[in-house]
VODOVEX-112063 format. One record per atom (N, C-alpha, C, O): x negated, y negated, z; residue number from 1; atom name. Coordinates in pm, 1 decimal, padded with zeros to 6 digits. Each point is the difference from the previous one (the first is absolute). Layout:
N
        u        v        w  nr atom
        X        Y        Z NUM   CA
...
//
This chain:
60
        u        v        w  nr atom
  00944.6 -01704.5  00816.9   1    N
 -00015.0  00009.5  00144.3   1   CA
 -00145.6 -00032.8  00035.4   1    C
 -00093.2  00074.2 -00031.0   1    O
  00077.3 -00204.7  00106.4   2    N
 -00137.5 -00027.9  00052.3   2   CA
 -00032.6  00090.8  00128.9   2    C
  00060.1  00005.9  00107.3   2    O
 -00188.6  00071.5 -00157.4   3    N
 -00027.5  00054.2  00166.5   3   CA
 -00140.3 -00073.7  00047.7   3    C
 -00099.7 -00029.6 -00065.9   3    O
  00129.7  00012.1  00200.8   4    N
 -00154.0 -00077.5  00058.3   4   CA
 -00071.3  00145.6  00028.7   4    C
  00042.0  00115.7  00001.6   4    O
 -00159.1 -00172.1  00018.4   5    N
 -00102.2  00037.8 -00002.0   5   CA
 -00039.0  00149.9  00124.2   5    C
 -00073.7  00098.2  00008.1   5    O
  00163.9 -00158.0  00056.1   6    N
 -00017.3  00094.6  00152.7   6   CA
  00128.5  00120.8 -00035.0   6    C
  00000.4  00115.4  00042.6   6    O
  00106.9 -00180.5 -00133.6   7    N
  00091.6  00140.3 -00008.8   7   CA
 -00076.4  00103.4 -00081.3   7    C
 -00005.7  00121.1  00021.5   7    O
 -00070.7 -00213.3 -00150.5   8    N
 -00097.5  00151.7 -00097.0   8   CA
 -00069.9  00067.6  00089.2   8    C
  00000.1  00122.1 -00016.1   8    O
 -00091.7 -00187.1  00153.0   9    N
 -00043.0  00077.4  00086.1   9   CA
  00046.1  00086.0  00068.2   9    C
 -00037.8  00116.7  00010.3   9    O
  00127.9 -00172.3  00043.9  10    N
  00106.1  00094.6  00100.3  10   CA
  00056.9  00118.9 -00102.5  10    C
  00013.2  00112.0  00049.4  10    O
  00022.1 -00131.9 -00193.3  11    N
 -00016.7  00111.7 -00060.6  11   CA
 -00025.5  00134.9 -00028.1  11    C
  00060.6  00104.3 -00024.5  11    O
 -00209.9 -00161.2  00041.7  12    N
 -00141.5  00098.2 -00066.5  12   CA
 -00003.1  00056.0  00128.5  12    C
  00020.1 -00049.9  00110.7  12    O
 -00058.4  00199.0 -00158.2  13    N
 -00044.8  00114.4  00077.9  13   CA
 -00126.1 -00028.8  00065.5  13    C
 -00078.6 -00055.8 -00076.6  13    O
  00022.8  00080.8  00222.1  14    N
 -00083.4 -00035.8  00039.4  14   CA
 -00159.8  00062.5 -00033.8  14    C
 -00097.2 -00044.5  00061.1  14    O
  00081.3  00170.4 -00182.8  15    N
 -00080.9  00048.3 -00026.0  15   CA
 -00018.7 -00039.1 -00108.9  15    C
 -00093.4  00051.1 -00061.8  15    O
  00180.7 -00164.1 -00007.9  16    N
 -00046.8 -00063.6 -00104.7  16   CA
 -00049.0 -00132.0  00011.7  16    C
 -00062.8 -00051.0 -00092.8  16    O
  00079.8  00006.3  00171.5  17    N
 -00036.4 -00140.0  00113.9  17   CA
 -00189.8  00044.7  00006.8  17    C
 -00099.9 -00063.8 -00033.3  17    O
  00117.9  00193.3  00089.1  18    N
 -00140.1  00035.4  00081.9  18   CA
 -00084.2  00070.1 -00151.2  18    C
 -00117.2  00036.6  00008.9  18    O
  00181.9 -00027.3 -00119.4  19    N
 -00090.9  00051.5 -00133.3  19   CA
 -00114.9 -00104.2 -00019.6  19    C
  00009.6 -00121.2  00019.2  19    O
 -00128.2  00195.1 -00064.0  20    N
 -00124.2 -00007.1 -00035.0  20   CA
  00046.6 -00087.9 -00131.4  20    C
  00112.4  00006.5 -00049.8  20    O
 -00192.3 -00068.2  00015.4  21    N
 -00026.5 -00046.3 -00133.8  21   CA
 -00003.5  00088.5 -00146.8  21    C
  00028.5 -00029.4 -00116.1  21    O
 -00072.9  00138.9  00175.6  22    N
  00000.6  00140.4 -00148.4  22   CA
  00146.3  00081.8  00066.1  22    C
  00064.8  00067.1 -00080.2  22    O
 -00025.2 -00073.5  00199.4  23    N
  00159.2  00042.5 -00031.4  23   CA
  00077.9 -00085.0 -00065.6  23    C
  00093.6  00036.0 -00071.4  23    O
 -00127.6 -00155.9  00091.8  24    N
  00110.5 -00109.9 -00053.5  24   CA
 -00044.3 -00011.5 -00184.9  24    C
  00078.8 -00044.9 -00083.2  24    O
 -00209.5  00092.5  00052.0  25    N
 -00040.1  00039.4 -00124.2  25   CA
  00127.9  00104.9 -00089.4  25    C
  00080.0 -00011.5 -00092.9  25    O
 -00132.1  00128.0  00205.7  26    N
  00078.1  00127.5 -00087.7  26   CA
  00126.0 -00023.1  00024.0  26    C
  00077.3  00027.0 -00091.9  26    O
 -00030.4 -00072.6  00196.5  27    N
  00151.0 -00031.1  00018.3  27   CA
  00039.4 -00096.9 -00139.1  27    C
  00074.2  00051.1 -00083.9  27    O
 -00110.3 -00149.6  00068.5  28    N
 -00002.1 -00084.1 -00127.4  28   CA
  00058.0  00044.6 -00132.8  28    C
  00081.6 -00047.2 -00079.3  28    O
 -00188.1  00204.2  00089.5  29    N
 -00048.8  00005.6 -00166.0  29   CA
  00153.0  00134.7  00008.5  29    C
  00049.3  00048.0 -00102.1  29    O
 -00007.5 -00016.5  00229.2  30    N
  00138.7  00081.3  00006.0  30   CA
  00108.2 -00079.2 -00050.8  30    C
  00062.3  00022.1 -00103.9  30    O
 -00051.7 -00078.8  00152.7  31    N
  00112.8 -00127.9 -00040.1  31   CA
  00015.7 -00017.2 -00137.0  31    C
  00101.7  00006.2 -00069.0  31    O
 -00253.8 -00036.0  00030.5  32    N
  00007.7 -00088.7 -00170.6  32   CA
  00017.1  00184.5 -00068.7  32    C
  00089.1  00004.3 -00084.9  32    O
 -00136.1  00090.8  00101.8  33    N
  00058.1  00075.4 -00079.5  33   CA
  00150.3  00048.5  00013.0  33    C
  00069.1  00019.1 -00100.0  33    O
 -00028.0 -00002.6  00214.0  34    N
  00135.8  00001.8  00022.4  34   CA
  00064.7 -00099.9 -00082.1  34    C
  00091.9  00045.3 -00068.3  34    O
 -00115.6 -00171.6  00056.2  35    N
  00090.9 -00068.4 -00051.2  35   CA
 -00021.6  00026.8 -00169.9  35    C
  00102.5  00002.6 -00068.2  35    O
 -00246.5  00018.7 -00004.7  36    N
 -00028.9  00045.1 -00135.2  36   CA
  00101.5  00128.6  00015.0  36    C
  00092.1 -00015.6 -00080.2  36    O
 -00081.5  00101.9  00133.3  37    N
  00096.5  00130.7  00000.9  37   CA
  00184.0 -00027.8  00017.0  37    C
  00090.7  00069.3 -00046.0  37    O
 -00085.5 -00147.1  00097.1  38    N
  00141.5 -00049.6  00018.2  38   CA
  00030.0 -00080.6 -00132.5  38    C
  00101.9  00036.9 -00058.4  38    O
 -00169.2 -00135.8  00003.3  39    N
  00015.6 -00046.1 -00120.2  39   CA
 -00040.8  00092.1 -00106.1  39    C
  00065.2 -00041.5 -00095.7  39    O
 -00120.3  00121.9  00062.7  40    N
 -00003.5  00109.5 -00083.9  40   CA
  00112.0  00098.6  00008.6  40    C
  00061.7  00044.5 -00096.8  40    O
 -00042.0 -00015.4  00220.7  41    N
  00189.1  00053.7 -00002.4  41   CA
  00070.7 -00014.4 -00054.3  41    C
  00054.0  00083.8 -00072.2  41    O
 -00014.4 -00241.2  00089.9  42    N
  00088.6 -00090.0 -00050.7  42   CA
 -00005.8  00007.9 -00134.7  42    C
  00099.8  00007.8 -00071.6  42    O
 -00216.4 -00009.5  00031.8  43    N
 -00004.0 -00040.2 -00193.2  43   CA
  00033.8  00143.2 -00036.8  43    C
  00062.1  00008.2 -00106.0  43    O
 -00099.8  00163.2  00197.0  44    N
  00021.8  00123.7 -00077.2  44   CA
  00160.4 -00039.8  00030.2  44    C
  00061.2 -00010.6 -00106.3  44    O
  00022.1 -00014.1  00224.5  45    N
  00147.4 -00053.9 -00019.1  45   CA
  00055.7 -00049.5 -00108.2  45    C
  00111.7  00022.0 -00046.7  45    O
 -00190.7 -00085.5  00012.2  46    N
  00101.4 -00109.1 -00129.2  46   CA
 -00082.9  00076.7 -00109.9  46    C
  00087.0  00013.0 -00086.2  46    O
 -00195.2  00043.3  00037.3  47    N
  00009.0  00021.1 -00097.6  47   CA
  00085.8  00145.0 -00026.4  47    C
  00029.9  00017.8 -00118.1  47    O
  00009.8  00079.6  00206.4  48    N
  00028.7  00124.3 -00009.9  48   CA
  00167.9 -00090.1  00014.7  48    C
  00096.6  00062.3 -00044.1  48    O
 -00074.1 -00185.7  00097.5  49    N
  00147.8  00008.2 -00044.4  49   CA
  00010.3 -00054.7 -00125.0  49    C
  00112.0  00019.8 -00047.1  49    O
 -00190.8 -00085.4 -00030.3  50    N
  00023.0 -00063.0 -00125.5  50   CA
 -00096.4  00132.4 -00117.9  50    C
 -00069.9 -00031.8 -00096.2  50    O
  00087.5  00124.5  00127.6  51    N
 -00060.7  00092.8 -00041.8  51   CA
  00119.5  00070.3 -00149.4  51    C
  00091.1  00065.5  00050.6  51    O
 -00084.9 -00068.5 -00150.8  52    N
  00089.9  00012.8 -00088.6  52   CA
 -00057.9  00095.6 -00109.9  52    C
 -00068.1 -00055.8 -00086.1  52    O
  00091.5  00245.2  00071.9  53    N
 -00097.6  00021.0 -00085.7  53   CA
 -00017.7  00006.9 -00101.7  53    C
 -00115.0  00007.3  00043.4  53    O
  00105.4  00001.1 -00184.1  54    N
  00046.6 -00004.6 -00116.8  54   CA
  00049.8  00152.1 -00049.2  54    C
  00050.9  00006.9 -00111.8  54    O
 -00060.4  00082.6  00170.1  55    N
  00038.3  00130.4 -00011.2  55   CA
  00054.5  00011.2  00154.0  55    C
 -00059.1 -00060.9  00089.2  55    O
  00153.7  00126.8 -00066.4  56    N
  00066.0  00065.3  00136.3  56   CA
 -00107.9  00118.6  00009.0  56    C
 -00043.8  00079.1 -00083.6  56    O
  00018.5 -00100.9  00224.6  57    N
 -00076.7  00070.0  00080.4  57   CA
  00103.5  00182.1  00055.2  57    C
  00088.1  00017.1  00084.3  57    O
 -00133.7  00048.9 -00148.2  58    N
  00019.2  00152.0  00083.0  58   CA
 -00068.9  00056.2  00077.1  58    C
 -00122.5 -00007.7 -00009.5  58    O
  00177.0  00071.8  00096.2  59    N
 -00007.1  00085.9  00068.3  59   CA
 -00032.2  00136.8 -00010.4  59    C
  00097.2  00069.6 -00029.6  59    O
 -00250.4  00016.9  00051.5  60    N
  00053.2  00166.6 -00068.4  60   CA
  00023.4  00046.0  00111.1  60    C
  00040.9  00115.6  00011.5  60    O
//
């Protein structure tokens, strides 16, 4: 789906339009860890499902 230029605008919240250069900084560095945290999810996902132990795990 191509979007022009004026729909990403029409989009965006108008206090992110009006962000400073160091909001659009820290806003940034939210994102890129959110997404490092969402892909680190993912990998505790798959490794806890491919997780196989060589002794059965109890319970006391």
């Amino acid at each position: 789906m191509d979007l022009t230029l004026q729909q990403i605008v029409e989009g965006l919240p108008k206090s992110l339009l009006n962000a400073t250069d160091k909001d659009l900084e820290g806003f940034q560095k939210i994102i890129e860890e959110t997404i490092k945290l969402r892909e680190g999810h993912r990998n505790l996902q798959r490794m806890v499902k491919n997780f196989t132990p060589s002794t059965p795990i109890q319970r006391s």
